[in-house]
Residue frames as a rotation matrix with the C-alpha (Angstrom) as fourth column:
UNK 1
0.871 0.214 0.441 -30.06
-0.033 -0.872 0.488 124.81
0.489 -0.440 -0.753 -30.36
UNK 2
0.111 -0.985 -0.132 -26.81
0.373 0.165 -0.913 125.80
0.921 0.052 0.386 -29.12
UNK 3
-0.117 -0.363 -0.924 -25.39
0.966 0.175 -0.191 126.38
0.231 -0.915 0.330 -25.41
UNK 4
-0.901 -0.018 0.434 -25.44
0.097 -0.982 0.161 130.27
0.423 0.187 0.887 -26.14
UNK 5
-0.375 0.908 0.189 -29.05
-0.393 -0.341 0.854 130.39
0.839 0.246 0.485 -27.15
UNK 6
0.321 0.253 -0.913 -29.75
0.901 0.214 0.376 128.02
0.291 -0.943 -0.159 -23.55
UNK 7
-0.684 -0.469 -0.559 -27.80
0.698 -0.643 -0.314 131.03
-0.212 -0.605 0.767 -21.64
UNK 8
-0.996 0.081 0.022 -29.62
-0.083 -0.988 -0.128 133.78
0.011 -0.129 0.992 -22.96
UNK 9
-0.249 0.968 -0.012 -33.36
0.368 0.107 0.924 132.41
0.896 0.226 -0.383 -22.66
UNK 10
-0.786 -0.049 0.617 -35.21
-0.518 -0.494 -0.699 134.23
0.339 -0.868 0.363 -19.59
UNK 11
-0.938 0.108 -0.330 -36.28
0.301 0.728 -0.616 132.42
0.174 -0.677 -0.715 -17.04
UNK 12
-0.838 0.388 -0.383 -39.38
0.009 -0.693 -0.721 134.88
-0.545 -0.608 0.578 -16.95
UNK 13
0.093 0.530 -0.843 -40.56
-0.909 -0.299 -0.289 134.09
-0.405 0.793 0.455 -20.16
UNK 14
-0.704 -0.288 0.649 -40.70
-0.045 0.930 0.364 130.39
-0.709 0.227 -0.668 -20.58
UNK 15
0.527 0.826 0.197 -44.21
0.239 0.079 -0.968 130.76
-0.815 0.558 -0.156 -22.68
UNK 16
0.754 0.048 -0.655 -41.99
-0.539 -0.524 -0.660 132.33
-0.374 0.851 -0.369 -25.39
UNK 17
-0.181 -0.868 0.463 -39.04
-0.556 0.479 0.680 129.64
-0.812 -0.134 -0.569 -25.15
UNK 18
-0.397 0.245 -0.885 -38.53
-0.794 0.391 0.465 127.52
0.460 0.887 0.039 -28.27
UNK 19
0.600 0.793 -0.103 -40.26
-0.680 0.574 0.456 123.91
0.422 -0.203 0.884 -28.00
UNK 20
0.073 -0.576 -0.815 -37.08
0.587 0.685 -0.431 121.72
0.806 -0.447 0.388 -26.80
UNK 21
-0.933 -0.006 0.361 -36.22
-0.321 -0.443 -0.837 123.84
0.165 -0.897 0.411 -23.62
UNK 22
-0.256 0.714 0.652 -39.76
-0.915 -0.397 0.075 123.91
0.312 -0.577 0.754 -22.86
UNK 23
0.428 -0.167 -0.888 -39.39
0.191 0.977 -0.091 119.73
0.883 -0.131 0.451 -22.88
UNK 24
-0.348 -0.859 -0.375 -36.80
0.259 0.296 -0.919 119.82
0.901 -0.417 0.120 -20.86
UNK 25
-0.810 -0.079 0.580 -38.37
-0.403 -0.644 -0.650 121.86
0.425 -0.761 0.490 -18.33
UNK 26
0.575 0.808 0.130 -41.62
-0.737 0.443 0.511 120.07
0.355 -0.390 0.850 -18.20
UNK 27
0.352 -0.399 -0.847 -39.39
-0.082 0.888 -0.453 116.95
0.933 0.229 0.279 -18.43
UNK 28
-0.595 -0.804 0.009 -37.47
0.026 -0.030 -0.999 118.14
0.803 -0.594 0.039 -15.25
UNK 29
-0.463 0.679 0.570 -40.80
-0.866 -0.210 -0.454 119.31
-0.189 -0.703 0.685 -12.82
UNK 30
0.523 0.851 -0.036 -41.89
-0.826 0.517 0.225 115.48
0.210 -0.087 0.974 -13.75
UNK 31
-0.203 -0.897 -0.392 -38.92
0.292 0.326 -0.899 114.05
0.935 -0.297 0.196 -12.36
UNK 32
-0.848 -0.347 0.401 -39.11
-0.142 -0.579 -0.803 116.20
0.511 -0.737 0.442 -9.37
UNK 33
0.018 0.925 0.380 -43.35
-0.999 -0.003 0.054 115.59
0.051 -0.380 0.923 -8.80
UNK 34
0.456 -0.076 -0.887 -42.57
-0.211 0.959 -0.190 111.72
0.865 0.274 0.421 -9.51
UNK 35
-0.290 -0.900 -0.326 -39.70
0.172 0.286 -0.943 112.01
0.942 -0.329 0.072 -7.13
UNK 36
-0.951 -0.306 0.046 -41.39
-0.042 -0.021 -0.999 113.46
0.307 -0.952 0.007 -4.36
UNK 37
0.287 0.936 0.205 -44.22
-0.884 0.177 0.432 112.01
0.368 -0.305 0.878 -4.47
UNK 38
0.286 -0.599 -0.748 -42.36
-0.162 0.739 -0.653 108.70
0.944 0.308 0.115 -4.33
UNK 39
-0.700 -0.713 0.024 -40.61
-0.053 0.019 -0.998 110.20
0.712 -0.701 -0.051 -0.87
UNK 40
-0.955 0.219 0.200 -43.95
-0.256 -0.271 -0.928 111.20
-0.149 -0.938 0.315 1.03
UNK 41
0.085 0.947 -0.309 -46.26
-0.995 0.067 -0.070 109.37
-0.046 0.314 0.948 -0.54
UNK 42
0.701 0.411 -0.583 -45.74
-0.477 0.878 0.045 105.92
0.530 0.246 0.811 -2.22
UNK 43
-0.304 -0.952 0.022 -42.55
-0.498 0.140 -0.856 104.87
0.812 -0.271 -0.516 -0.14
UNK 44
-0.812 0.039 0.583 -44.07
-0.532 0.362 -0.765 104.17
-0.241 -0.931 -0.273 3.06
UNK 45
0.808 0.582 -0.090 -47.56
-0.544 0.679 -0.492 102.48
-0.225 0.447 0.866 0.70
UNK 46
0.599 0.227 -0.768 -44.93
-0.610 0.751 -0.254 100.50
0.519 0.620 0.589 -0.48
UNK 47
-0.713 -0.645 -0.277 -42.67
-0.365 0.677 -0.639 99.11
0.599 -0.354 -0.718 2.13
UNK 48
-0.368 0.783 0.501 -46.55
-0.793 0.017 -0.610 98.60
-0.486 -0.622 0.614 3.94
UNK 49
0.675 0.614 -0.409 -47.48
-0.738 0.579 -0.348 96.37
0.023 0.537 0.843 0.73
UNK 50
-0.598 -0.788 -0.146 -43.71
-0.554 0.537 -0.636 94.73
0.579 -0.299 -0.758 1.59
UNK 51
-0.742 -0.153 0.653 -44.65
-0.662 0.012 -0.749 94.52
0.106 -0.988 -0.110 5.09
UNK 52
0.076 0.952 0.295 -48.27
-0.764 0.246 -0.596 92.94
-0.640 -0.180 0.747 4.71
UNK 53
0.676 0.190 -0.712 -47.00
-0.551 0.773 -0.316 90.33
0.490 0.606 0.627 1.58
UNK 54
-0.496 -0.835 0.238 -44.48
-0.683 0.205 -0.702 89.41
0.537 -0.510 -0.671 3.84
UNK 55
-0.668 0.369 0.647 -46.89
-0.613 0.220 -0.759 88.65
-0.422 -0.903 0.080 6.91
UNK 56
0.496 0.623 -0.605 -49.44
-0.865 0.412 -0.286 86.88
0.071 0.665 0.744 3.76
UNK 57
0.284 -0.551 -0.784 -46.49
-0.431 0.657 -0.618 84.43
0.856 0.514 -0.051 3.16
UNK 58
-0.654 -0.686 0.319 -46.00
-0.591 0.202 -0.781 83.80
0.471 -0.699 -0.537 6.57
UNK 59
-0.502 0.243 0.830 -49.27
-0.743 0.372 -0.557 82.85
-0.444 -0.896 -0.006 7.54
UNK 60
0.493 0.238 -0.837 -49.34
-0.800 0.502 -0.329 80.83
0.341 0.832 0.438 4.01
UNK 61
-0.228 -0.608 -0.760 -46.70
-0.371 0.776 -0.510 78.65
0.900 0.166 -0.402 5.29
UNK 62
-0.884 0.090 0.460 -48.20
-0.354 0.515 -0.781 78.40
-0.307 -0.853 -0.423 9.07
UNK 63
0.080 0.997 -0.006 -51.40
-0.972 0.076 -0.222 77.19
-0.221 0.023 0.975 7.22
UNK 64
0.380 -0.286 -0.880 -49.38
-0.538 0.705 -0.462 74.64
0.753 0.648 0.114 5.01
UNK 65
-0.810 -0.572 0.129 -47.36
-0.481 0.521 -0.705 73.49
0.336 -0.633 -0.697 8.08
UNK 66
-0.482 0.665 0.571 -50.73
-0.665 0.146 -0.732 73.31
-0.570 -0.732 0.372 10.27
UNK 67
0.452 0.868 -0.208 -52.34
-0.821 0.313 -0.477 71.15
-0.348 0.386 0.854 7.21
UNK 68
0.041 -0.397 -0.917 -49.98
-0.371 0.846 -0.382 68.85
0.928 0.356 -0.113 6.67
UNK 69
-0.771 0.202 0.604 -49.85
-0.393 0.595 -0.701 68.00
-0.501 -0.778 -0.379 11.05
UNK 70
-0.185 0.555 0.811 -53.37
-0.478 0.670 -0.568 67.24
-0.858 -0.493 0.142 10.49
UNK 71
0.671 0.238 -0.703 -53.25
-0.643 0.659 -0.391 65.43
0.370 0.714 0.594 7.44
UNK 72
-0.153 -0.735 -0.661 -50.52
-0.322 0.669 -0.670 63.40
0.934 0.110 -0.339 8.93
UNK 73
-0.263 0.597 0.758 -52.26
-0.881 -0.469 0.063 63.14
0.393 -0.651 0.649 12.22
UNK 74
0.610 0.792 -0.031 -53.65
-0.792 0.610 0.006 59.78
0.023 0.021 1.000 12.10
UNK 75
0.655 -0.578 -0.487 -50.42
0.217 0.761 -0.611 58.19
0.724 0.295 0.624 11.24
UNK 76
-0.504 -0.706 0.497 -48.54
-0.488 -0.242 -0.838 60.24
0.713 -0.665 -0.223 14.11
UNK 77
0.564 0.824 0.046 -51.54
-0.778 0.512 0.364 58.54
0.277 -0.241 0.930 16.36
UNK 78
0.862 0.012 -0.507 -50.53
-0.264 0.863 -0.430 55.29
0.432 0.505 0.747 14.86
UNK 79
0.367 -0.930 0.039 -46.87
0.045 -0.024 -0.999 55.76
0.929 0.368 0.033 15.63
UNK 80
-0.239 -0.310 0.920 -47.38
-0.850 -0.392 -0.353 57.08
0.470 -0.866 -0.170 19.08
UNK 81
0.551 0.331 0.766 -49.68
-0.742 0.614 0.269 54.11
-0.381 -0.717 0.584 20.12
UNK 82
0.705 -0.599 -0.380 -46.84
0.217 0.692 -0.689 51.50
0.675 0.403 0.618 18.18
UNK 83
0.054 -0.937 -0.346 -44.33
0.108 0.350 -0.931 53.20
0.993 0.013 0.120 20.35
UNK 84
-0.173 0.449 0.876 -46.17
-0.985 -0.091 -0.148 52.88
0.013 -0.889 0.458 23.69
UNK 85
0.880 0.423 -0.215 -46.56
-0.428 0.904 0.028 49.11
0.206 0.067 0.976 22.81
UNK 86
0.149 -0.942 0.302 -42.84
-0.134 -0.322 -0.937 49.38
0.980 0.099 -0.174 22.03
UNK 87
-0.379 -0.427 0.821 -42.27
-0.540 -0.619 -0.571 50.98
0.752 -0.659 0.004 25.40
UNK 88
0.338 0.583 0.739 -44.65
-0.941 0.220 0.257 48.15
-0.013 -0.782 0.623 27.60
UNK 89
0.801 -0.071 -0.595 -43.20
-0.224 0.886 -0.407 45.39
0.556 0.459 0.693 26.07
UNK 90
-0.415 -0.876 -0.245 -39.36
0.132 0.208 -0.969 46.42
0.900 -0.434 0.029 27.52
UNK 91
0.053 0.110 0.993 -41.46
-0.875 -0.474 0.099 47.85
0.482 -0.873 0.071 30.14
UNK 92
0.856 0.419 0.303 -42.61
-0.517 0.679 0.521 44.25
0.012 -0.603 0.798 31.15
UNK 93
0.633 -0.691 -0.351 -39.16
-0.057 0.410 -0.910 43.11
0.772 0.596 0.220 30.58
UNK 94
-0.317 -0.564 0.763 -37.98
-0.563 -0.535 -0.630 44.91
0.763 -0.629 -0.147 33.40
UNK 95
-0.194 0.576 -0.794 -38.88
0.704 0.645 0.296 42.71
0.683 -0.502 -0.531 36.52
UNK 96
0.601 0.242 0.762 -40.45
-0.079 -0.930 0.358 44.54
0.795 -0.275 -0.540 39.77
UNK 97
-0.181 -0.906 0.382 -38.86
-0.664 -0.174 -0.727 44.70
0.725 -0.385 -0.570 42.81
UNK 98
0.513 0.173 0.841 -40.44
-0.729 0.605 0.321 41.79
-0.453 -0.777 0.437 44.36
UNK 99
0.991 0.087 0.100 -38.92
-0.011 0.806 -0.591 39.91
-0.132 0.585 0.800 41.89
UNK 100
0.280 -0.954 -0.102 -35.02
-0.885 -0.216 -0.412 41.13
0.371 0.206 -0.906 41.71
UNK 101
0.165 -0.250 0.954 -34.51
-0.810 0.517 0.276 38.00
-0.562 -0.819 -0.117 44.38
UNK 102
0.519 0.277 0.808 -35.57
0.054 0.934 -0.354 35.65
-0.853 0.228 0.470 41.68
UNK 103
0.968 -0.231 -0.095 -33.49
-0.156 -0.259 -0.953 37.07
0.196 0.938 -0.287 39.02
UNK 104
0.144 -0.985 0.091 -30.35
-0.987 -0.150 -0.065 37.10
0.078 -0.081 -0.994 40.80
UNK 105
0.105 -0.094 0.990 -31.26
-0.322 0.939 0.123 33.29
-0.941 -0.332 0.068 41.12
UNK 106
0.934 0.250 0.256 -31.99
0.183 0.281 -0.942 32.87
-0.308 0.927 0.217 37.56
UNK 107
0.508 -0.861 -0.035 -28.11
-0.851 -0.495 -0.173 34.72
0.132 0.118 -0.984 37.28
UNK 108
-0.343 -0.936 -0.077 -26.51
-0.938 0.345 -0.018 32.17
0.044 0.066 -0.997 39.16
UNK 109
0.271 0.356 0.894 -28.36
-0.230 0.926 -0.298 29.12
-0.935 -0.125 0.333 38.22
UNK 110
0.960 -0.061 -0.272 -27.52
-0.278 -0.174 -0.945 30.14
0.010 0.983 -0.184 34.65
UNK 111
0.002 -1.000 -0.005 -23.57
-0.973 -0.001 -0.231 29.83
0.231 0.006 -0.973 35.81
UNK 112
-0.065 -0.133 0.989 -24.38
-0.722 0.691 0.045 26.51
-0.689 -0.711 -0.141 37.83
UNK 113
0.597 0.368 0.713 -26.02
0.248 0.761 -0.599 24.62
-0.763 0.534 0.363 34.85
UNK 114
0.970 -0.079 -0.230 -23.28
-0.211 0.197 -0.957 24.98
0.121 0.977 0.175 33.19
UNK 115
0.570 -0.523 -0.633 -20.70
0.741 0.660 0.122 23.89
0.354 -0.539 0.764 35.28
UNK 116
0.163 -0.603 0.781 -19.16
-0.030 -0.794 -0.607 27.14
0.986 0.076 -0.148 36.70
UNK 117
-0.003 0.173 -0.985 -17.99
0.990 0.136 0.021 28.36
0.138 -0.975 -0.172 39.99
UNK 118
0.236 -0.211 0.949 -18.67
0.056 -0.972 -0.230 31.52
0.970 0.107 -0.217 40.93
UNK 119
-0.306 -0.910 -0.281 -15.66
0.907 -0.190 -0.375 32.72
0.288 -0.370 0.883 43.06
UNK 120
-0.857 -0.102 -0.505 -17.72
0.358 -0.823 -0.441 35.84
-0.371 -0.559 0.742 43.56
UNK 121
-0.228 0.867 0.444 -21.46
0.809 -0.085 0.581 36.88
0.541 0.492 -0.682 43.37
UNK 122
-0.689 -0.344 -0.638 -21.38
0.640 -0.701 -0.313 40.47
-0.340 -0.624 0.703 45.16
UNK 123
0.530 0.713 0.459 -24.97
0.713 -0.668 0.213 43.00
0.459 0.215 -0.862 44.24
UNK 124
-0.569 -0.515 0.641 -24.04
0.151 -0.832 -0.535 46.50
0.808 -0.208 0.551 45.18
UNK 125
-0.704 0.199 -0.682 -25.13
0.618 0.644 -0.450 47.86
0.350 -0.738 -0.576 48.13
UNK 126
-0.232 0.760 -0.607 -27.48
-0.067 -0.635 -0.770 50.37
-0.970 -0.137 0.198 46.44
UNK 127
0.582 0.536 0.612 -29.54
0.795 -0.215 -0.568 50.92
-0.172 0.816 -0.551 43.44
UNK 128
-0.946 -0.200 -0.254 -28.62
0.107 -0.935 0.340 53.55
-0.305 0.294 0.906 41.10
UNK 129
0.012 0.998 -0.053 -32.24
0.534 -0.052 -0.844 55.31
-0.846 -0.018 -0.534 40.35
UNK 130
-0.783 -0.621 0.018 -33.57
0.530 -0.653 0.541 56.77
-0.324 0.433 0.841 37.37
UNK 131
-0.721 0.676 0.152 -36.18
-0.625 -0.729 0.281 58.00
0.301 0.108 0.948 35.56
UNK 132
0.140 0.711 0.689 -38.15
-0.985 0.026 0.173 55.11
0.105 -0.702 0.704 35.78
UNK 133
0.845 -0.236 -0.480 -36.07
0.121 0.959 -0.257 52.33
0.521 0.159 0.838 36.34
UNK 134
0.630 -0.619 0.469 -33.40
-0.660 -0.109 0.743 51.12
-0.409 -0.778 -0.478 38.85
UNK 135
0.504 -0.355 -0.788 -30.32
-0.545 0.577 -0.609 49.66
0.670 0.736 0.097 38.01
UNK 136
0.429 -0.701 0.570 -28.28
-0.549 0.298 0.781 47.48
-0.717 -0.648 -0.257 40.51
UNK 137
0.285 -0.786 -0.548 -25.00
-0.699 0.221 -0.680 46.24
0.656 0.577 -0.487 39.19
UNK 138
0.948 -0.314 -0.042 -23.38
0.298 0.839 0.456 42.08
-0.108 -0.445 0.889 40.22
UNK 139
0.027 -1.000 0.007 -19.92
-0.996 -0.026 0.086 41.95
-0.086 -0.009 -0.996 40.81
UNK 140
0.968 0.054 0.247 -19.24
-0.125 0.951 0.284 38.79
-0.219 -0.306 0.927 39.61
UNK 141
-0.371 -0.929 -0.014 -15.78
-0.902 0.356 0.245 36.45
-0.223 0.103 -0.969 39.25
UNK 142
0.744 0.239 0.624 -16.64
-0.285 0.958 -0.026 32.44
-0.604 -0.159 0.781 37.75
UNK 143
-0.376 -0.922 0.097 -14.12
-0.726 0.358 0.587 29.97
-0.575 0.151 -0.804 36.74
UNK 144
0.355 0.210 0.911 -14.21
0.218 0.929 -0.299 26.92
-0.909 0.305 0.284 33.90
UNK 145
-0.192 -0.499 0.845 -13.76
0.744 0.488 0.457 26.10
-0.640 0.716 0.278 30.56
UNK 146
-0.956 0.015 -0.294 -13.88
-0.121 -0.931 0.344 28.84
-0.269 0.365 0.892 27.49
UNK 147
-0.652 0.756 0.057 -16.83
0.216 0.114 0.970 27.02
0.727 0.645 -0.238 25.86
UNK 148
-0.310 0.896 -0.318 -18.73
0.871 0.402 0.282 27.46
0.381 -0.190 -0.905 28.90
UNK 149
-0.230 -0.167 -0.959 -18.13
0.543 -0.840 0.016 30.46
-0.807 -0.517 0.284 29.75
UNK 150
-0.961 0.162 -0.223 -19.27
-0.275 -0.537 0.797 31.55
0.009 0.828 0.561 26.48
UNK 151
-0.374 0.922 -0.104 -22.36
0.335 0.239 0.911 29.77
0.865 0.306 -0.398 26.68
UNK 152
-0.079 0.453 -0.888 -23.35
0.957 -0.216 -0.195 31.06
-0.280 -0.865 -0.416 30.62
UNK 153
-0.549 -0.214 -0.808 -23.10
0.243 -0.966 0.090 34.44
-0.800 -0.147 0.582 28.66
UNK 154
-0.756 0.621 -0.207 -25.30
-0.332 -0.092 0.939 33.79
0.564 0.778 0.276 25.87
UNK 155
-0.653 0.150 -0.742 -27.43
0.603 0.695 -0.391 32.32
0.457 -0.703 -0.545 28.45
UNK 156
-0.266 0.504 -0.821 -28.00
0.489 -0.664 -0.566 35.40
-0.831 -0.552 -0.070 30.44
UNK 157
-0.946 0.097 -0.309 -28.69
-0.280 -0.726 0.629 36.92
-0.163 0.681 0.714 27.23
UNK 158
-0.435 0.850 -0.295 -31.79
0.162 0.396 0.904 34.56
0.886 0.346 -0.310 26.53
UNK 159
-0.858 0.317 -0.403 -32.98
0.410 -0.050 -0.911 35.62
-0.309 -0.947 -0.087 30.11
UNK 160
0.084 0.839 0.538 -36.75
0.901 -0.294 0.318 36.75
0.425 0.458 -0.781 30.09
UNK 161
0.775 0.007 -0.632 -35.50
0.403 -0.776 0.485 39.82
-0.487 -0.631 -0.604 31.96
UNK 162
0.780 -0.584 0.225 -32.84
-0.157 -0.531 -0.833 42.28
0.606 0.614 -0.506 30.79
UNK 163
0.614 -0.780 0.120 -29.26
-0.035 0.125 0.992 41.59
-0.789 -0.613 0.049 32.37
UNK 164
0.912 -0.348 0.216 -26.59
0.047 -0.436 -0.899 42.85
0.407 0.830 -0.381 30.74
UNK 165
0.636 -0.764 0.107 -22.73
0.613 0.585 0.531 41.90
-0.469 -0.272 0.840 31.20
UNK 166
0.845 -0.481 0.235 -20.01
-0.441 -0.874 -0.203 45.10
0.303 0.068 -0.951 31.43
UNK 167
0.266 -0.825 0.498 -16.66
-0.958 -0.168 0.234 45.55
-0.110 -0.540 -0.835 32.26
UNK 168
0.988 -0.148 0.047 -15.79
0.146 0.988 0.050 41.60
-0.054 -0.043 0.998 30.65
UNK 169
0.456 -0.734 -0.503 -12.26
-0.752 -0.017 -0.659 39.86
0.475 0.679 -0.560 31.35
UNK 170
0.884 -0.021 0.467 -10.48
-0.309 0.723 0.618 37.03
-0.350 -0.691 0.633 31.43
UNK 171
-0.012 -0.949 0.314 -7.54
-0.989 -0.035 -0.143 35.75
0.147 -0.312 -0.939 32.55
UNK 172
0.198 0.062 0.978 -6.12
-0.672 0.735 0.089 32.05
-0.714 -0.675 0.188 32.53
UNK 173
-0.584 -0.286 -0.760 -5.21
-0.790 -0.016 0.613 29.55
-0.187 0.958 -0.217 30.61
UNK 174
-0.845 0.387 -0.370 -6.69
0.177 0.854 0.489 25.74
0.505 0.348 -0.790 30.70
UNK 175
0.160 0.780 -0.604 -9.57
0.948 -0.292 -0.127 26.82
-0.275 -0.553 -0.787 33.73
UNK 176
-0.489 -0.299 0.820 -10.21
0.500 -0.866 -0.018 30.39
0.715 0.401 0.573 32.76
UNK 177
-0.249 0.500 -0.829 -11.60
0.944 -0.066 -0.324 32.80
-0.216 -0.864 -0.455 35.13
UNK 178
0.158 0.219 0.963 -14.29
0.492 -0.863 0.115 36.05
0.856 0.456 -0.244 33.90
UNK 179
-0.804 0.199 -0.560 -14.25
0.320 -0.649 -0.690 38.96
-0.501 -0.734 0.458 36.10
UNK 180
-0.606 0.535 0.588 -17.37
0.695 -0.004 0.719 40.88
0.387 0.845 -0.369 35.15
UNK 181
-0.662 0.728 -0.178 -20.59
-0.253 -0.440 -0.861 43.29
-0.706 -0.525 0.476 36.34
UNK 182
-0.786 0.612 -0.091 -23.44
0.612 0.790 0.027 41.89
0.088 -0.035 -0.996 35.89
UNK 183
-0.885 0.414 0.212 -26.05
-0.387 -0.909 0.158 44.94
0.258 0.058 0.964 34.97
UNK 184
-0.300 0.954 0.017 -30.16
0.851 0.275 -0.447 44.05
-0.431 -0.119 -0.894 36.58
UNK 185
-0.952 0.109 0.287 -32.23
0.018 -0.914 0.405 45.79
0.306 0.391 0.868 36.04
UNK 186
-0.466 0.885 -0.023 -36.10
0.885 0.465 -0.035 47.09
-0.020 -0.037 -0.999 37.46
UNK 187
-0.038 0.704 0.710 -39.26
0.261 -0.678 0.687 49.36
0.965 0.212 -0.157 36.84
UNK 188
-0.971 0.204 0.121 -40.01
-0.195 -0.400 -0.896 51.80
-0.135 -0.894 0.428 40.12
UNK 189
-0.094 0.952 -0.293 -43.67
0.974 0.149 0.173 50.78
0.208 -0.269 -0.940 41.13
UNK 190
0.210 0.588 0.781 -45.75
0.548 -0.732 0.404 53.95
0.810 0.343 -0.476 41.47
UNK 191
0.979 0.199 0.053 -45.09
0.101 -0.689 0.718 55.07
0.180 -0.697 -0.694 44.86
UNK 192
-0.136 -0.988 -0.071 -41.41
0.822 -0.152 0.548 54.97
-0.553 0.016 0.833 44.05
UNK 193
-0.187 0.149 0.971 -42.52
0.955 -0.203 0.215 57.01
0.230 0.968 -0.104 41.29
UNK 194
0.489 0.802 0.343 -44.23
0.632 -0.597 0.495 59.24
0.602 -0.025 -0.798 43.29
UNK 195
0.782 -0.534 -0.322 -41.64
0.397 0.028 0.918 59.38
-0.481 -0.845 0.234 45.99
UNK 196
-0.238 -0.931 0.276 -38.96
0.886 -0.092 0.455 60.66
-0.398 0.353 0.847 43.48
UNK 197
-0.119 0.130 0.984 -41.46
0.585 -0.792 0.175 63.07
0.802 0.597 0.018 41.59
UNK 198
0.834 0.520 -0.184 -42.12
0.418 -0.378 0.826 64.63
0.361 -0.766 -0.533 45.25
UNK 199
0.193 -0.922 -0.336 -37.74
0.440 -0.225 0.869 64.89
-0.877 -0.315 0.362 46.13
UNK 200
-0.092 -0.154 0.984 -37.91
0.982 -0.176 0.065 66.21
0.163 0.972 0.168 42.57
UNK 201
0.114 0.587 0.801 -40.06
0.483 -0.737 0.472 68.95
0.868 0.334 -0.368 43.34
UNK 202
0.901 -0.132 -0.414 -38.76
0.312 -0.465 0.829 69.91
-0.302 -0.876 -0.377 46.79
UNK 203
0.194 -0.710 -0.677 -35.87
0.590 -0.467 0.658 70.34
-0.784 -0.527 0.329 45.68
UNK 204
-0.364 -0.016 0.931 -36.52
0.790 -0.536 0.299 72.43
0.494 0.844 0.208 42.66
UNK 205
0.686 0.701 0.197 -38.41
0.343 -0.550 0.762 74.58
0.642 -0.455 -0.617 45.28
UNK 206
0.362 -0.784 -0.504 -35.25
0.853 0.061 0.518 74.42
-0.375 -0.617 0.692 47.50
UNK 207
-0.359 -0.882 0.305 -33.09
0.884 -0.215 0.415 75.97
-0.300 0.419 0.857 44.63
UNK 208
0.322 0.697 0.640 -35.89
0.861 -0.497 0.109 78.34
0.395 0.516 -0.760 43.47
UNK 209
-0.588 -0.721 0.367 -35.34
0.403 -0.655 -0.640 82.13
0.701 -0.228 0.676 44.27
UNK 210
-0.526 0.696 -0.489 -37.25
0.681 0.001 -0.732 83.54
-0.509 -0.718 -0.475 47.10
UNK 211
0.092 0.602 0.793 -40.33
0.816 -0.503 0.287 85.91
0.571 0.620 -0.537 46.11
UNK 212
-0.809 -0.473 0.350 -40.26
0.345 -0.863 -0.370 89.46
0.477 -0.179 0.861 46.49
């Protein structure tokens, strides 16, 4: 059928049109019913069936998350009470604060029994506090030979308490002399404990804004 014979068919009289045109025309008004049904119909059903496999998969994967915690539960348990054993062991490490007196003895007896002098044994003349533990830095200064001075420092390592040696140097040549700090360390007892969470909380209240 030629381009002509399209031109001169009348639109009035499609029933009498040959059989390709009338294709075409059905062909087109199922395009168009497809199409707008599509706009005001299945469009918003389907970004809803989006919307709802979306939210499916989401609370697939908080199920999977939530079943592997508690399958794994028992061993997080495990792990917490290992690192609460952990955490009492250094805890007891720490001495309390009746005890600091005897540590700084244990400090320099550790220098004495091994022939040092100590030219300077100086504790600060505060604690630094933290969370739950206080630290008070030695100023120290001893004098002797290298070997012993290596060994009065492996020494305080083998202490049954934690004490830790900063800020090393020495100077000299046949009598050497360290300069050091001596790090202590102790646990706050509970009513330190309490006493800090209490200056905690005033002064978070301090800073707080006032209520309308």
């Amino acid at each position: 059928m030629t381009l002509d014979e399209l031109r001169r068919l009348d639109p009035n009289k499609i029933g009498s049109w040959p059989v390709l045109p009338k294709l075409l025309v059905l062909l087109g008004v199922l395009l168009a019913i497809l199409g707008a049904a599509y706009w005001f119909v299945w469009k918003d059903q389907i970004d809803q069936n989006d919307a709802e496999r979306a939210k499916t998969e989401q609370l697939k994967t908080t199920f999977l998350d939530k079943k592997k915690v508690a399958i794994d539960l028992p061993a997080y348990r495990k792990q917490l009470d290992d690192i609460e054993k952990q955490f009492g062991a250094l805890l007891k490490q720490l001495p309390g604060k009746s005890e600091m007196d005897a540590l700084l003895t244990d400090i320099n007896q550790a220098g004495l029994g091994r022939g040092l002098q100590f030219e300077l044994f100086k504790p600060a003349a505060a604690e630094t506090v933290k969370d739950f533990y206080a630290e008070l830095p030695i100023t120290i200064r001893i004098t002797g030979n290298y070997h012993d001075i290596g060994a009065f420092a492996g020494d305080i390592g083998k202490l049954s308490r934690i004490v830790t040696l900063n800020d090393i140097s020495i100077s000299g040549q046949n009598t050497l002399a360290m300069d050091a700090t001596a790090m202590t360390y102790r646990y706050l007892d509970e009513a330190e404990v309490a006493e800090k969470r209490r200056a905690a909380a005033a002064k978070n209240a301090k800073g707080a804004p006032p209520k309308k």
